[in-house]
C-alpha positions in Angstrom: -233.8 12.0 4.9 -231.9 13.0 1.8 -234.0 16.0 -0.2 -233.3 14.5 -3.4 -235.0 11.4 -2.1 -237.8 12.8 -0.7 -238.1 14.6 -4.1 -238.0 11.2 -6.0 -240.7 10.0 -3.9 -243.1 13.6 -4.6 -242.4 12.8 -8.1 -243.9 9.2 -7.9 -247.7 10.3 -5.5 -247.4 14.1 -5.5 -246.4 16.7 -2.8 -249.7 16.3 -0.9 -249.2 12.2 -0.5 -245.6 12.7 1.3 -245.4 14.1 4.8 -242.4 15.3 6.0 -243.3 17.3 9.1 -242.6 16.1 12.4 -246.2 15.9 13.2 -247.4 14.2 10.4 -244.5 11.3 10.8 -245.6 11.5 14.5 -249.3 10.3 13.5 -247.8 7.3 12.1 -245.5 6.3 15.0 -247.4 4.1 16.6 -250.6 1.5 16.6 -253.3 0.3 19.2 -250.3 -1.6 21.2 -248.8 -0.5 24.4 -245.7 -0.2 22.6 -242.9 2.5 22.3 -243.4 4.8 19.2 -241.2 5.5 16.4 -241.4 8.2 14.2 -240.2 7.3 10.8 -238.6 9.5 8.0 -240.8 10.0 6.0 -244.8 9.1 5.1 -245.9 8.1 1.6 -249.5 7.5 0.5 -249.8 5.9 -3.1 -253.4 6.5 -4.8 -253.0 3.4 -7.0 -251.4 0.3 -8.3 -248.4 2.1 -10.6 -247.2 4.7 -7.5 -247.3 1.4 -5.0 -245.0 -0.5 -7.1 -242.5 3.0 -7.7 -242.6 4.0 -4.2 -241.9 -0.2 -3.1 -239.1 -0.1 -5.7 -237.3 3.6 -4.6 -237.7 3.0 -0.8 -235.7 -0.7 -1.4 -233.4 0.4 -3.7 -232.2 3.0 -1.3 -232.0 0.7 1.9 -235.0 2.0 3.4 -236.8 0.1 6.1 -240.3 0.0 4.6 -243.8 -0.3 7.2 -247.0 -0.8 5.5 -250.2 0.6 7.3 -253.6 0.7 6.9 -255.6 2.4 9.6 -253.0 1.3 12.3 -255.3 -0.2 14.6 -253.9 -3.5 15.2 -252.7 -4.6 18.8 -249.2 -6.2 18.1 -247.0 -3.6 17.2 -247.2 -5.0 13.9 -247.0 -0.8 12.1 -244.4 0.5 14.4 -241.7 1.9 12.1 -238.9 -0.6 12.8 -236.5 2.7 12.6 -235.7 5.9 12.9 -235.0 6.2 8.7 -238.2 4.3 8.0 -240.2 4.9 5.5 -244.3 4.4 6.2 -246.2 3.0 2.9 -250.0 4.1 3.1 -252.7 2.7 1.6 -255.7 4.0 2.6 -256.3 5.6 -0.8 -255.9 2.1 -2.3 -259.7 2.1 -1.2 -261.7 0.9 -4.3 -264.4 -2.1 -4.2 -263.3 -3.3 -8.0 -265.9 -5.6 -8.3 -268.5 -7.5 -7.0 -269.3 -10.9 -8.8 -273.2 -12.1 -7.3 -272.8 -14.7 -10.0 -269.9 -16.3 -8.5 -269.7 -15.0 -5.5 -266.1 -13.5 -4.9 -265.4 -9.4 -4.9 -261.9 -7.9 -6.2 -261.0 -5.0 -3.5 -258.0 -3.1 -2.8 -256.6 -3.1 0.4 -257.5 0.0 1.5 -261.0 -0.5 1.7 -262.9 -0.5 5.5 -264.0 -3.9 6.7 -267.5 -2.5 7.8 -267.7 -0.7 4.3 -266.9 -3.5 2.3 -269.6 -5.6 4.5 -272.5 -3.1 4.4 -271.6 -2.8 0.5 -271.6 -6.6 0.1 -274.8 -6.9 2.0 -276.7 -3.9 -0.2 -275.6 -6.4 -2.9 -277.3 -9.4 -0.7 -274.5 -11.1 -0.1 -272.7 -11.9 3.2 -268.5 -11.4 4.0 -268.9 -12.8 7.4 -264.9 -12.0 9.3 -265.9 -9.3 11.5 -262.8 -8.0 13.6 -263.9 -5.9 16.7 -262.0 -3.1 15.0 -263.9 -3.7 11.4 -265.5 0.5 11.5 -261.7 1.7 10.9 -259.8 -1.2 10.1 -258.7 -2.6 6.6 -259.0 -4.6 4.6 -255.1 -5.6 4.1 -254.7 -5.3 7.6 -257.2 -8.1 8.1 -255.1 -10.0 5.3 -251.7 -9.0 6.7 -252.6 -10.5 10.8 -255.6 -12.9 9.1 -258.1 -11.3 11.2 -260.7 -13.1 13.4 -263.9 -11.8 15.0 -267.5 -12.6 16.7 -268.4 -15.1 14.1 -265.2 -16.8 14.0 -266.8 -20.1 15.6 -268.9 -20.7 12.6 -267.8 -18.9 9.9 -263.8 -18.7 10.0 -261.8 -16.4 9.9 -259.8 -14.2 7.1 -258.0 -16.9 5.8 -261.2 -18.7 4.7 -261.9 -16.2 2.2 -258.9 -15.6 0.6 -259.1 -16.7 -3.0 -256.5 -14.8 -4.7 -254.0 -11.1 -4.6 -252.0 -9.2 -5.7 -248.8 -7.6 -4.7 -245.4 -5.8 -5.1 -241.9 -8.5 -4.0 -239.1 -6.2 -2.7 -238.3 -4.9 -6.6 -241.6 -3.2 -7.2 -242.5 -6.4 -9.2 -246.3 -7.2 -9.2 -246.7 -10.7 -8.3 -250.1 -12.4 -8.8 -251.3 -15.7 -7.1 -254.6 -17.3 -6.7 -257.7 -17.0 -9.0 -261.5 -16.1 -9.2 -262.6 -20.0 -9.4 -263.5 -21.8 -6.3 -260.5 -24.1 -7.1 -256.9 -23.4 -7.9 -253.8 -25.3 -7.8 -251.7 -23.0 -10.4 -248.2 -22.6 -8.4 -247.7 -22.4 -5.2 -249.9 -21.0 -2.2 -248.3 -17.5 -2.9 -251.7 -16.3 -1.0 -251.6 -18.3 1.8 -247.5 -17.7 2.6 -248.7 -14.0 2.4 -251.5 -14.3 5.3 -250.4 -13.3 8.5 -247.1 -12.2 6.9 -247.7 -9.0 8.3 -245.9 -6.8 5.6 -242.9 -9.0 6.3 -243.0 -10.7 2.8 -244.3 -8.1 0.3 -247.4 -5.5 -0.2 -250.6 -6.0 -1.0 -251.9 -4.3 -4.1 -255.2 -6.5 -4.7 -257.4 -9.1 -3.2 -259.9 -11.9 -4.3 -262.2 -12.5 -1.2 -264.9 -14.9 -1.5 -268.6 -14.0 -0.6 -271.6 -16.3 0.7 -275.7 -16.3 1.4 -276.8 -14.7 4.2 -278.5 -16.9 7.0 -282.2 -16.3 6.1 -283.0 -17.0 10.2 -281.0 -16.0 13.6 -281.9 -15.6 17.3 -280.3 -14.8 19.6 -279.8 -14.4 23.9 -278.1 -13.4 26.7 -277.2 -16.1 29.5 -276.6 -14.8 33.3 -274.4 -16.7 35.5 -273.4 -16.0 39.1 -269.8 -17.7 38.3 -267.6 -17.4 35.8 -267.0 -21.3 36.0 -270.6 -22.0 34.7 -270.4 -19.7 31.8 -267.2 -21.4 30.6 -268.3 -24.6 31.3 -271.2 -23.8 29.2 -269.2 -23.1 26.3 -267.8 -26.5 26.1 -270.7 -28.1 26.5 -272.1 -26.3 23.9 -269.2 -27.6 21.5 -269.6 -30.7 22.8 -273.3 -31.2 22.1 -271.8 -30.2 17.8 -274.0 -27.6 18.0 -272.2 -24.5 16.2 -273.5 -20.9 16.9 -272.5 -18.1 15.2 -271.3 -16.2 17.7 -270.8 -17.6 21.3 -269.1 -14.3 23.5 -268.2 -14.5 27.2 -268.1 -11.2 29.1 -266.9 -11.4 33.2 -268.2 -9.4 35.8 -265.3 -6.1 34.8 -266.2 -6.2 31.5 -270.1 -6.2 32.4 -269.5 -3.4 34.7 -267.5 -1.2 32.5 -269.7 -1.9 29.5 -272.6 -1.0 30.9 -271.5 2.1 32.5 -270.6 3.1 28.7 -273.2 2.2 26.9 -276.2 1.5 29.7 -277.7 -1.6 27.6 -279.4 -2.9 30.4 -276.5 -5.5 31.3 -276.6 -7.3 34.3 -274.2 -5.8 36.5 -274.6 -7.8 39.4 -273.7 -10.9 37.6 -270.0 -12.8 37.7 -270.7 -13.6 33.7 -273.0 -13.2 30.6 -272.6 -15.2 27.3 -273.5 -13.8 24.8 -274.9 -16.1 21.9 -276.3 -16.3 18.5 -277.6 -19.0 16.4 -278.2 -18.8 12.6 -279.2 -20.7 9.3 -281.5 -21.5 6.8 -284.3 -22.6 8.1 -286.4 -21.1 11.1 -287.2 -24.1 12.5 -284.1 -25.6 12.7 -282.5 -21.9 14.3 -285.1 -22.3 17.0 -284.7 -25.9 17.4 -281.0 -25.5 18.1 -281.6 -22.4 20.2 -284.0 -23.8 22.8 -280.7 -26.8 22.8 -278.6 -23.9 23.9 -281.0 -22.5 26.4 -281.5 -25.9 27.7 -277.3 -26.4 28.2 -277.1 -22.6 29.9 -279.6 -23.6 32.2 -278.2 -27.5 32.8 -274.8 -25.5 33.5 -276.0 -23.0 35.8 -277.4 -19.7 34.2 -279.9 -18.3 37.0 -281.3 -15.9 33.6 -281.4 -16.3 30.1 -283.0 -13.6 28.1 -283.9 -13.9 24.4 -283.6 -11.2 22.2 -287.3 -10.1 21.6 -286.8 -8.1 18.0 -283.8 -6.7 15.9 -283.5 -3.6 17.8 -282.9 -6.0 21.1 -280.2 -8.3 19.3 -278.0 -5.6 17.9 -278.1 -4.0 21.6 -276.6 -6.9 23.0 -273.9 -6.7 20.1 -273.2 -3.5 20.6 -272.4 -3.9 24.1 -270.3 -7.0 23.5 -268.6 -4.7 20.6 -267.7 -1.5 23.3 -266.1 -4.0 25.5 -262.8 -2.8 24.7 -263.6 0.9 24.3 -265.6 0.6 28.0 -262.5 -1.2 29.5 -260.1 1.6 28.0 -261.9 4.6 29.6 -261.2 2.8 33.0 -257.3 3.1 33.5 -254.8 5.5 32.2 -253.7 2.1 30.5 -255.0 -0.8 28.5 -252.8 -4.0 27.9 -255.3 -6.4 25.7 -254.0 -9.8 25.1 -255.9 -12.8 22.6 -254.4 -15.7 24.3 -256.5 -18.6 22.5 -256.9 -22.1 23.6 -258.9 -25.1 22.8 -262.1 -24.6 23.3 -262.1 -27.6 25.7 -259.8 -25.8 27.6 -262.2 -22.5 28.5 -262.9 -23.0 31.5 -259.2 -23.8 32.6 -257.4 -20.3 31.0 -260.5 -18.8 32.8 -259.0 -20.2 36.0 -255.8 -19.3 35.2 -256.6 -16.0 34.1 -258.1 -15.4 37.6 -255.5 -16.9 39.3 -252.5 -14.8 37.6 -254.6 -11.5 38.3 -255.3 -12.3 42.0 -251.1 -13.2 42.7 -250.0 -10.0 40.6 -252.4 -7.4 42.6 -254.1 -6.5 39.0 -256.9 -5.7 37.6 -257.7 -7.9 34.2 -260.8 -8.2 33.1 -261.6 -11.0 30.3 -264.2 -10.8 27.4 -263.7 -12.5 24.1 -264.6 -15.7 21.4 -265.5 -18.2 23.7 -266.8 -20.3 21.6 -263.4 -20.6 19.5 -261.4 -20.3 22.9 -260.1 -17.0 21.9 -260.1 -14.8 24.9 -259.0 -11.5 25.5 -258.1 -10.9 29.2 -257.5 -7.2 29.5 -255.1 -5.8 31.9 -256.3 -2.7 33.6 -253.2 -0.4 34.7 -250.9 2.8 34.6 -247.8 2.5 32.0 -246.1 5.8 34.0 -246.4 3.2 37.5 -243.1 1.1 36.5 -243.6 -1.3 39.9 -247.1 -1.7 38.5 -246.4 -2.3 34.7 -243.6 -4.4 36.3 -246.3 -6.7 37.5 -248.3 -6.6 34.2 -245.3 -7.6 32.3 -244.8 -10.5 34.6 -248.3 -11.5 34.1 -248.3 -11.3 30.6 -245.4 -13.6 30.5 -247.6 -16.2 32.6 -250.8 -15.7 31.0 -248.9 -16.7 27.2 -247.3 -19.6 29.9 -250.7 -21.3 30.7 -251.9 -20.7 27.6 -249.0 -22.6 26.0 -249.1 -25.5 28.2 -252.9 -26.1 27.7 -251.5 -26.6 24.0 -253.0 -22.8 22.8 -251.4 -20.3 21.0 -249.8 -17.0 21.6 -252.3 -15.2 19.4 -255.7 -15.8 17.8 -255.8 -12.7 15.8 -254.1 -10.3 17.0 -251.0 -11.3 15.1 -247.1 -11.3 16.4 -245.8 -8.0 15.3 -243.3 -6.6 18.0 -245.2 -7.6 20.7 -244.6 -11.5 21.0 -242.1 -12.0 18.6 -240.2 -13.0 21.3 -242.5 -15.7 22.6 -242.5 -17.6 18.8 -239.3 -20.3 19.8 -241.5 -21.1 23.0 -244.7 -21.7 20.8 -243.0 -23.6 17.7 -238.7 -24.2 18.1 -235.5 -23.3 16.8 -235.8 -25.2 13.2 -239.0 -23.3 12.7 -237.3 -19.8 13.3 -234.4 -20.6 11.4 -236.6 -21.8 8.5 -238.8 -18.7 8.6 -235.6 -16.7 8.4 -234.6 -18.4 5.5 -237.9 -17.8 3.6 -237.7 -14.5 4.8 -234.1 -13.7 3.5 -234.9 -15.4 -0.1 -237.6 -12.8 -0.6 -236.2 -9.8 1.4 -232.2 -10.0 1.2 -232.0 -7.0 2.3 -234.6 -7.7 5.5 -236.3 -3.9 4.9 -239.9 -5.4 5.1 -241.5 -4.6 8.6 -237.7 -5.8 10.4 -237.7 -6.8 13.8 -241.6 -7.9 13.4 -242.9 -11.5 13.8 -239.8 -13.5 13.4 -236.6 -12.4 15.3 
């Protein structure tokens, strides 16, 4: 990159906030997908509001492709610099929890606060910010914005998108644009907000955010269900649904992920079993929490469970979480390679993309083992393999492509949470059709003429 440039750039954050060395543009090459790196030109870290809207306005002026990152663990590809003469935008020292309103009930944070920080701070104020991505003890909170993040207690509480009241952020001149409010309701312009969730740094960046806060549920309980077939576990999940009764988190592990999870963090998991769900009920009111938990332990039982164990105390409930949270971690010590997918489905259909999961692993020789949001029919079937094996990642790939087939035709979705990023922008046309990529385009090229925001991600 041009010295002058890079020079420009010091003079807007300060030497120490741009990297220039190989191995500090190396760090920032890549995310959590299994995708090919690329090392961009240059790394700049803005501390606050003024040097994000400089360093936004320099990198366009000059026709640099611009990547915006937070802690770079998403699983789409989504932070890859789109080129070699990329720039990479920082913002994990936008990290300041503005406000908390307990009057209201909102908090005004930039986006480089930590999801799990954020939380526990919330919570200290005794409130609740419910999203909880699996990733939530690195990952930001403009990342969550950027791919509108799910997690465990997606069923009942939503997702990202569900506490979005209002932001902040910088068009492709450096211009701060504002949309949204602190009020419950708001109605002034356009949905500026909701255009830029799941944009994934494709339509501007995030300086500031409005995210609304709720009580805390005053009871929970919850339990582990044991089933000698996978069938029965996902069969209970619908029924479950079916029977309107709405846990907060309702998690299906298979018989791999049990294995490798227990191995990792020896919770006491049933290794012999084909499944486990994994389920929580919360709410107001005792009673009523353990009126709609014995429901649930009658339905597990009615579908098959040969165990269901209660969680005795705190210390008991938040075991079983934590192994539920290190599936992903236990799965990734197993192979040289970790291919996760979120292919989501109704939750009606469960027990069928559990079928087909099986069925695509069994005719492609491979090892996938699926964990994941049951309850809102987001599941993550995790392909076990070696990227350096091409006849094996040949097969992957080819399963990949079948796994986003079924669950297509069982009218799903390419991606729960994960978001599109490089990794399935290909797929979109198959999901939605050609009208709806050319009008994306369009909306694309009206805000970015010069298409230097995250290029190549999400919309091809």
């Amino acid at each position: 990159m041009n010295l002058n440039l890079i020079k420009e750039f010091i003079a807007i954050v300060g030497k120490e906030l741009v990297f220039v060395s190989e191995a500090d543009r190396q760090a920032y090459s890549y995310d959590a997908a299994v995708l090919t790196p690329q090392i961009p030109a240059l790394v700049v870290m803005p501390e606050n509001q003024e040097q994000l809207g400089k360093t936004v306005r320099l990198a366009y002026e000059n026709g640099l492709p611009i990547t915006v990152r937070g802690a770079g663990s998403n699983l789409s590809g989504a932070v890859i610099p789109s080129s070699a003469d990329s720039v990479v935008i920082l913002t994990n020292r936008l990290n300041r929890i503005i406000e908390i309103n307990k009057e209201d009930l909102y908090a005004v944070v930039e986006p480089g606060v930590v999801t799990s920080v954020f939380a526990e701070t919330v919570s200290s104020h005794g409130l609740f910010y419910p999203p909880d991505p699996g990733s939530q003890t690195v990952s930001t909170l403009g990342g969550n914005v950027a791919l509108n993040a799910g997690g465990l207690r997606g069923l009942k509480y939503g997702v990202t998108k569900d506490y979005l009241m209002g932001m902040e952020f910088f068009d492709c001149n450096g211009e701060l644009v504002k949309t949204g409010s602190h009020t419950v309701k708001c109605v002034t312009g356009y949905n500026l907000g909701g255009m830029m969730l799941g944009s994934e740094g494709t339509l501007g960046i995030f300086s500031q955010l409005i995210l609304k806060l709720v009580p805390p549920p005053k009871a929970s309980k919850a339990m582990m269900a044991v089933y000698d077939d996978i069938a029965k576990a996902s069969e209970t999940v619908a029924a479950i649904i079916a029977a309107h009764i709405i846990p907060c988190t309702l998690e299906i592990l298979d018989k791999k992920c049990i294995k490798y999870v227990e191995i990792h963090t020896k919770a006491g998991l049933p290794v012999e079993a084909a499944a486990i769900l994994l389920i929580e009920v919360d709410g107001s009111h005792v009673q009523a929490v353990e009126e709609d938990a014995n429901e649930v332990m009658t339905l597990c039982t009615k579908c098959g469970a040969t165990d269901i164990r209660p969680a005795k105390d705190a210390d008991e409930k938040n075991k079983l979480w934590e192994a539920r949270r290190n599936a992903l971690p236990a799965l990734a010590r197993a192979r040289p390679t970790t291919v996760l997918e979120d292919a989501t489905v109704p939750r009606s259909k469960v027990p069928n993309m559990v079928a087909e999961i099986n069925r695509i692993a069994l005719k492609h020789n491979l090892e996938i083992g699926t964990f994941g949001h049951a309850g809102d029919g987001n599941l993550h079937p995790t392909i076990l393999c070696d990227r350096r094996n091409k006849e094996e990642f040949r097969r992957v790939e080819d399963a990949i492509d079948e796994i986003f087939d079924a669950a297509l035709n069982l009218k799903g979705t390419l991606s729960g949470e994960h978001g599109i990023g490089i990794a399935k922008a290909k797929w979109m046309e198959k999901e939605t059709n050609r009208a709806t990529i050319n009008f994306s385009k369009k909306l694309r090229l009206a805000l970015d003429p010069k298409y230097l925001f995250n290029a190549g991600k999400k919309i091809l």
